[in-house]
C-alpha positions in Angstrom: 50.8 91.4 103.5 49.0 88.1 105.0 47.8 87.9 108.2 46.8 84.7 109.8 43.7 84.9 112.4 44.7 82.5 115.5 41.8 80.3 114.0 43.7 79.8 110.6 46.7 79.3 112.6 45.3 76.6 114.2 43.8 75.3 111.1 46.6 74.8 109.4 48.3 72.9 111.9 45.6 70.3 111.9 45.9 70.0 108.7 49.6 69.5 108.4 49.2 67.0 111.6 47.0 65.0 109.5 49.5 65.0 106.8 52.5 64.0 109.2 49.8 61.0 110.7 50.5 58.3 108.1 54.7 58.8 107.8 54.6 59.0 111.7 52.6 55.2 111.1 54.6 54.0 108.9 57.8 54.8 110.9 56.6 53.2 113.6 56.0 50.0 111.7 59.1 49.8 110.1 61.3 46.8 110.1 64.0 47.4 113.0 67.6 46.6 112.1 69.1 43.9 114.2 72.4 43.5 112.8 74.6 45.0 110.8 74.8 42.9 107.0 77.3 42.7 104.7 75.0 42.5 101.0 78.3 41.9 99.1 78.9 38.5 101.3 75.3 37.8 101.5 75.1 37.4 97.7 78.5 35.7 97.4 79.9 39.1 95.8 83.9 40.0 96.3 83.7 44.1 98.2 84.8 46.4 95.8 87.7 48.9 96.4 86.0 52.0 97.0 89.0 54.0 99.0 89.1 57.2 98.4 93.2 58.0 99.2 94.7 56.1 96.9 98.1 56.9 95.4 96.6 59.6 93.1 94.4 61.3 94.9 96.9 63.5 97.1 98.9 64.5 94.1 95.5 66.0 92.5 94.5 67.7 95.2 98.1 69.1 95.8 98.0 70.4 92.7 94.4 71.9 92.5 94.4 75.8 92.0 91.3 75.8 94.6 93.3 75.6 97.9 90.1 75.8 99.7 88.3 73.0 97.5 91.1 70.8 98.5 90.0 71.3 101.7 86.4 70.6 101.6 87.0 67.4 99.7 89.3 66.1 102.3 87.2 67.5 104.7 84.2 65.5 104.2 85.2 62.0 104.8 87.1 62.5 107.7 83.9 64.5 108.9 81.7 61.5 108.1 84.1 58.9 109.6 84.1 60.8 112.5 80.2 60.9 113.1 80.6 56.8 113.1 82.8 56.8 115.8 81.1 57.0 119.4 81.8 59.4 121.2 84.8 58.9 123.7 86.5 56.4 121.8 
């Protein structure tokens, strides 16, 4: 069994202050974001077809013997759209 004095405590959190120090810099000199770019258009690129619900993909999850997997998978996009949209809208 370990058992910290208040001093080592303290100690320790100095020391991981001083390791936070430079990521808390850099994050406060990163470059902020003004608008929203498209890097397809902005290198003259066609967007590829990333959907995830395409004909196929209820079919295979109809017929997946992991009802609960199913789920998950379907799940998680929706989930993730969700957190994009503000809330109230």
């Amino acid at each position: 069994m370990v058992l910290l004095t208040m001093r080592e405590i303290s100690a320790q959190k100095r020391v991981a202050a001083r390791r936070e120090q430079p990521i808390r810099q850099i994050n406060r000199q990163a470059v902020v974001l003004e608008a929203v770019v498209d890097i397809f258009d902005a290198v003259g690129m066609e967007e590829p077809e990333v959907g995830l619900l395409d004909d196929e993909f209820p079919a295979r999850m109809k017929n997946l013997p992991e009802c609960n997997l199913a789920v998950e998978v379907l799940e998680w996009p929706l989930d993730r759209a969700r957190a994009c949209v503000p809330a109230g809208a």
